[in-house]
C-alpha positions, -999 to +999 in steps of 0.1 A: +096-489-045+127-485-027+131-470+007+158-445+019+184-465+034+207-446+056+238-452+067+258-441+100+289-446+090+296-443+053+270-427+034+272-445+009+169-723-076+192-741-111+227-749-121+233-724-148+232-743-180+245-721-211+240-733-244+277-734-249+309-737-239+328-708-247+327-673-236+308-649-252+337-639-275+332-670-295+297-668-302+285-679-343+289-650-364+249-658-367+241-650-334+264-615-333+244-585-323+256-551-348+288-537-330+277-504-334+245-515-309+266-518-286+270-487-262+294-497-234+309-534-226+328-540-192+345-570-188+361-578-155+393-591-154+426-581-157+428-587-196+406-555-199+423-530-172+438-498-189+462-484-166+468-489-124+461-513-100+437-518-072+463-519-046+472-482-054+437-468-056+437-457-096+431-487-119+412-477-150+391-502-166+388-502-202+354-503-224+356-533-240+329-521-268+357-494-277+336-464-271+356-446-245+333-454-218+362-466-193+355-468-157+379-458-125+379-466-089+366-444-064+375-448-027+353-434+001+360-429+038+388-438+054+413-441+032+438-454+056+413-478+070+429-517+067+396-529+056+401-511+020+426-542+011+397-564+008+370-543-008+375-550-042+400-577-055+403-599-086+384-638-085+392-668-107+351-673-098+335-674-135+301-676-145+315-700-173+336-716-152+367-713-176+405-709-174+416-671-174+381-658-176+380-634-142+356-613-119+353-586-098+344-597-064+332-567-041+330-569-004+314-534+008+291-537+033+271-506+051+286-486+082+313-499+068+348-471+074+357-471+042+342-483+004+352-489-035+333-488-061+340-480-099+322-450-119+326-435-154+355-412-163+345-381-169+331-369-203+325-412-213+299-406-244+280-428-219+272-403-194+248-380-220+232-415-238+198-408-236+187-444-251+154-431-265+153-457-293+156-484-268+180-503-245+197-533-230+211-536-197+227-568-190+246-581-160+264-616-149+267-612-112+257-634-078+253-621-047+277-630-018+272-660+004+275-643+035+244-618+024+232-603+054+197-578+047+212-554+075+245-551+060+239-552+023+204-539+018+195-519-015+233-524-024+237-507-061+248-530-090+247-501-119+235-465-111+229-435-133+238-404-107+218-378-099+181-372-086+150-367-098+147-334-081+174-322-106+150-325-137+122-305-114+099-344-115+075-338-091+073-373-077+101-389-059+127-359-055+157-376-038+147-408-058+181-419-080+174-415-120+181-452-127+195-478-107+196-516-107+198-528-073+194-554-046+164-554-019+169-568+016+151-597+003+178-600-021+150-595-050+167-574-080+152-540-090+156-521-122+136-485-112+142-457-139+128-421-148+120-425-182+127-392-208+089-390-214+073-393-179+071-373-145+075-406-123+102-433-123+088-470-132+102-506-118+105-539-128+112-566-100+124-601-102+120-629-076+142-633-043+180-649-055+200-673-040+231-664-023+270-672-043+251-688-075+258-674-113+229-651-126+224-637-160+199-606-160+184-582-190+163-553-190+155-546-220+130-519-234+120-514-269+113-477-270+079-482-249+079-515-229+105-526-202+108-560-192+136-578-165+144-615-171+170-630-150+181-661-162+157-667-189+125-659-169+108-623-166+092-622-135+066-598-128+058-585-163+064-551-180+063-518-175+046-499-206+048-464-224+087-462-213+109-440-240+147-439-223+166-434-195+166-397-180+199-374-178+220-348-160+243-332-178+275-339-158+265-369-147+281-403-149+270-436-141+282-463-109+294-497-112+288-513-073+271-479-058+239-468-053+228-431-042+200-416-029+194-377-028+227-367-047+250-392-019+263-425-023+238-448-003+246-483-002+277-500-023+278-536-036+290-571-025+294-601-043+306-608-075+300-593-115+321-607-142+303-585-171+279-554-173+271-545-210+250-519-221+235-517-261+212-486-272+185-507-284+165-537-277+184-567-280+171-600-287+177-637-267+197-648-291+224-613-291+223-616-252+257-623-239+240-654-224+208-671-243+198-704-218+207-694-180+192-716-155+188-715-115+210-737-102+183-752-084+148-751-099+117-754-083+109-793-076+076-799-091+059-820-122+033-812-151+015-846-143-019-848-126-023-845-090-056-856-079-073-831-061-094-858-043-080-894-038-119-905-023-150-891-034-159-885+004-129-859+007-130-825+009-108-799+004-100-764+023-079-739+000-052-714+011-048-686-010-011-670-007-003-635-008-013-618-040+004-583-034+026-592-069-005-599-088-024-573-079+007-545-090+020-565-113+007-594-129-033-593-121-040-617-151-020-647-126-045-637-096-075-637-125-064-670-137-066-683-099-097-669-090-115-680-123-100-719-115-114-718-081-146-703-090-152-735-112-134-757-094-150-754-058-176-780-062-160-806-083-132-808-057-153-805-025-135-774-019-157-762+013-138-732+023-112-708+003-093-686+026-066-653+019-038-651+040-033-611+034-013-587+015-040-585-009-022-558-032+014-545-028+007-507-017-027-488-018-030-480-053-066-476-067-058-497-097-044-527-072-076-527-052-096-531-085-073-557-097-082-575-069-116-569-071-123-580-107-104-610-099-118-622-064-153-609-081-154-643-098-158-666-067-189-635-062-205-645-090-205-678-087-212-679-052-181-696-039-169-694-004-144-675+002-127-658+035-100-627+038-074-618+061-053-585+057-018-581+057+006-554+061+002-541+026-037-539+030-036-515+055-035-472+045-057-442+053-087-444+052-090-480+055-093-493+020-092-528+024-125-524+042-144-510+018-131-535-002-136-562+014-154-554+050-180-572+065-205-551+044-196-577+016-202-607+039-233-599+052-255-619+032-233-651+025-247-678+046-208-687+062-205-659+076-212-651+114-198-622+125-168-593+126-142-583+150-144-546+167-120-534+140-138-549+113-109-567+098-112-595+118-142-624+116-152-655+115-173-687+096-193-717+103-189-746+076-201-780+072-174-804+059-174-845+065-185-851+098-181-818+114-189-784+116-157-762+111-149-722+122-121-702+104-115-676+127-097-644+110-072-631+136-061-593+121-024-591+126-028-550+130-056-555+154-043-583+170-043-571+205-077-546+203-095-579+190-081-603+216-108-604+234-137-607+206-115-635+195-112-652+233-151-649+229-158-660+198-134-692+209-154-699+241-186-701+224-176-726+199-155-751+220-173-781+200-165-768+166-126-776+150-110-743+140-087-730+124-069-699+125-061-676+095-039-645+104-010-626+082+020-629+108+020-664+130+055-686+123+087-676+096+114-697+084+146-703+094+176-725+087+192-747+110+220-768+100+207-769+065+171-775+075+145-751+073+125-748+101+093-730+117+097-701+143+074-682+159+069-644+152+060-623+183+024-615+170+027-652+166+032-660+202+010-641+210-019-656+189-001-690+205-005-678+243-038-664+237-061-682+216-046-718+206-027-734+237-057-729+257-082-732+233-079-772+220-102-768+191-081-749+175-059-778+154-043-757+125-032-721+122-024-707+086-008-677+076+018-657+052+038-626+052+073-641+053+088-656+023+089-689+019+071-720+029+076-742+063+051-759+085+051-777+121+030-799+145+033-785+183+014-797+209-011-772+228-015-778+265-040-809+265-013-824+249-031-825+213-014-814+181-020-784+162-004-774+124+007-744+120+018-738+078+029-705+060+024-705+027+036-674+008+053-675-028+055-639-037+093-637-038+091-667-064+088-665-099+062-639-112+058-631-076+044-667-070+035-680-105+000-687-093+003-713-072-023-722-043-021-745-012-051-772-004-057-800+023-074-832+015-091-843+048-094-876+046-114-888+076-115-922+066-078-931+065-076-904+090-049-884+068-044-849+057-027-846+022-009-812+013-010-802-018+005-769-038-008-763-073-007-737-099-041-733-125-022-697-143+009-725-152-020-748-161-035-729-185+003-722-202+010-744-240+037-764-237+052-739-259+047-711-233+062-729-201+099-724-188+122-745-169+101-732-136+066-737-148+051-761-131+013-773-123+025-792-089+052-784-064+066-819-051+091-809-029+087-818+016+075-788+021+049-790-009+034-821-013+029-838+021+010-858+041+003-853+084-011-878+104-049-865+122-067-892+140-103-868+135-121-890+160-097-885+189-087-849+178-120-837+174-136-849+206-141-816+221-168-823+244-146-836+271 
């Protein structure tokens, strides 16, 4: 859900492919959704401008749909500031990339002296719609290149105004009625109070790339809500939704966002088209029926061998599930069920969670996760957990979740940190007896020393380290690259440098994927990989991260790999459904002489 955001100044992958090569005025008569559907259509460009200009401060904006739902510019702050100049101006830039087709490119950013946005006139038939019978919200838009989480955080696409303190809900008071917005993370979120419930509801899509074309739809049927940007719906649907709640008086914002009554956080980038129909539309009405990322994920519905020598083995990474859990908890079933029956045939000796088990501490996320990690229970597989940021609330939930009390008894398992979230495990694999040592990012600096301990007395035994927060990504001249966190220096300094059995540290809580080979202080090398797909399609699509050790060839093969896209008919799989990931930082392979590494006896 999104957090207050406020502001000291002003309070305020996948070329897109359409399936034509016209605008959407030219679409077949076949494919025409019923005008009268159609509640409010605002094309941007200068065809479609009523009256002013942007220069003076009053252009009016017509409703292309004919409904008298017209739009004007607001200015806020200083209106003499020389920044207002540049705030909102007309752009050949096009989704369709045609002649004399236009968009509106916004620059606001926050503590910004001055902003524009564009909101309803006053008494727009818009402003009382109530959409019980249904709606469709659809938007071409991309987000500016120069995006910047600090600057243009939360940023408001479309707004209803007012709060949900104004219709006495008792959840969420300052909370705006409806918005479609933009995280820090630059994910897009449709969050709405519904005309039959006390609470708003969300839909989320994946993280977007900066200055690329997207085409997005919510669309709700009268009872289910679902958000697909171009073509895919992310992380499922929200159920038992009848319409959009109302103020009398109150209009809607094109560019702004508010929270508690005030403008909170205005847009930058670019929208060429917001339309808005009072019932569900289908694919084929949308304004646009194939988008596409301009660059999809690089990956192939082949086989991948799991084992390339029957004397292999495998360890498993599991990344963060928070998605599934509140979202999607059939893709964390599907994943658990796979490695359940999988484990043996692949020589898969240890499966370990990175953290951020569930998104926030909701009873039914905990017991999402529970009947799905309850299949490696019952068929005995091993399995290790680290918490994450999102695990941790009053009363210490993912404990009696998943505390040592349920590891007791398995075999693996030899003992817990003060704190209880941290542990570790003795397995046998190849030639040598491995520890994963849980390090508990919360707890990092109470546990130090248990960990130190736990290190010393196992100086013969490989290990590798599993904690939530170790190295991000970053880009350097077009490169991404792997930087140390300050817990992850820490857990550096501490227990790896010094400690040359430790050859590989694994962890997630940053978006994206990135690994690196360092070298500790004997001079040896150790791995250090995040693996963390949740701002991905369907808040990861499923996919899982495992290493071949092959001792033999002395080789460790890197592989990412998705059993929910798997499962999918060929019918049911998008353009970004995909069983294997094949991109560098996906499907590699790392040099480890065991023999030499692994002489710890010295």
């Amino acid at each position: 859900m999104k957090m207050k955001n406020t502001l000291l100044g002003l309070s305020v992958f996948c070329m897109m492919i359409p399936s034509f090569t016209e605008p959407a005025e030219a679409k077949s008569n076949a494919v025409k959704q019923e005008t009268n559907s159609i509640v409010a259509d605002w094309k941007f460009s200068k065809d479609h401008v009523k009256s002013g200009t942007i220069e003076n401060g009053n252009i009016i904006i017509e409703d292309a749909s004919k409904n008298g739902n017209d739009l004007e510019l607001v200015t806020v702050g200083d209106s003499s500031s020389p920044d207002l100049e540049g705030l909102i101006k007309w752009s050949e830039e096009d989704y369709y990339n045609l002649a004399n087709v236009e968009s509106l490119e916004f620059a606001n950013y926050k503590n910004a002296p001055a902003g524009r946005y564009l909101k309803t006139t006053n008494g727009a038939p818009i402003n009382s719609e109530k959409f019980d019978n249904g709606f469709t919200v659809e938007a071409i838009f991309k987000l500016p290149s120069n995006f910047n989480s600090r600057l243009h955080s939360w940023m408001g696409i479309l707004t209803r105004q007012g709060q949900a303190a104004d219709l006495n809900k008792i959840e969420g008071e300052k909370e705006i009625l409806t918005t479609l917005s933009v995280s820090n993370d630059k994910e897009i979120q449709w969050t709405s109070h519904p005309s039959n419930l006390n609470y708003n509801v969300t839909n989320w899509s994946r993280s977007l790339n900066t200055d690329e074309w997207y085409h997005l739809a919510v669309v709700n049927d009268g009872q289910t809500t679902t958000l697909t940007v171009n073509g895919v719906s992310d992380y499922g649907k929200s159920i038992e939704v009848k319409g959009i709640a109302s103020i009398g008086g109150k209009g809607w914002n094109i560019g702004a966002s508010e929270w508690g009554n005030e403008l909170d956080a205005l847009f930058a980038g670019n929208i060429q088209e917001i339309r808005i129909a009072n019932k569900a539309l289908t694919k084929m009405e949308w304004l646009v029926q194939d988008a596409r990322d301009k660059q999809p994920v690089e990956g192939t519905n082949d086989e991948i061998p799991f084992l390339t020598n029957k004397n292999n083995y495998n360890f498993l990474f599991v990344p963060d599930t928070q998605k599934y859990s509140n979202m999607n908890p059939e893709i964390f079933t599907s994943q658990m069920n796979w490695i359940a029956k999988n484990t043996k045939k692949n020589n898969i000796v240890m499966n370990a969670f990175v953290g951020d088990i569930v998104d926030g501490n909701a009873e039914e996320q905990w017991k999402n996760s529970l009947e799905a990690i309850s299949y490696l229970d019952k068929k005995e597989t091993p399995y290790i957990m680290a918490a994450g940021n999102h695990d941790y609330a009053a009363g210490d939930p993912f404990l009696t979740y998943y505390g040592p009390q349920r590891f007791a008894n398995k075999d693996y398992y030899k003992g817990s940190s003060p704190s209880g979230y941290g542990s570790y495990s003795i397995v046998k694999a190849g030639s040598y007896e491995y520890l994963f040592l849980i390090v508990d990012m919360k707890n990092l600096q109470a546990d130090i020393e248990w960990s130190k301990n736990v290190l010393n007395q196992h100086k013969d035994k490989p290990t590798i380290i599993v904690s939530h927060d170790v190295i991000y990504p970053e880009t350097v001249d077009q490169k991404t690259v792997a930087v140390e966190s300050d817990r992850g220096q820490i857990i550096w300094n501490e227990l790896v440098n010094e400690h040359n059995q430790v050859f590989m540290t694994v962890n997630g809580h940053y978006f994206g994927i990135v690994h690196q080979v360092k070298q500790n202080s004997a001079g040896n090398d150790v791995i250090q990989m995040l693996v963390n797909y949740q701002a991905d399609y369907r808040g990861g699509n499923g996919w899982l991260r495992l290493v071949e050790f092959d001792e033999a060839k002395n080789k460790l093969f890197f592989r990412t790999y998705s059993p929910f896209v798997d499962e999918m008919s060929k019918k049911e799989r998008t353009y970004v459904d995909l069983k294997y990931l094949t991109n560098e930082y996906n499907l590699f392979e790392l040099d480890l002489n065991f023999k030499k590494r692994f002489n710890l006896n010295k």
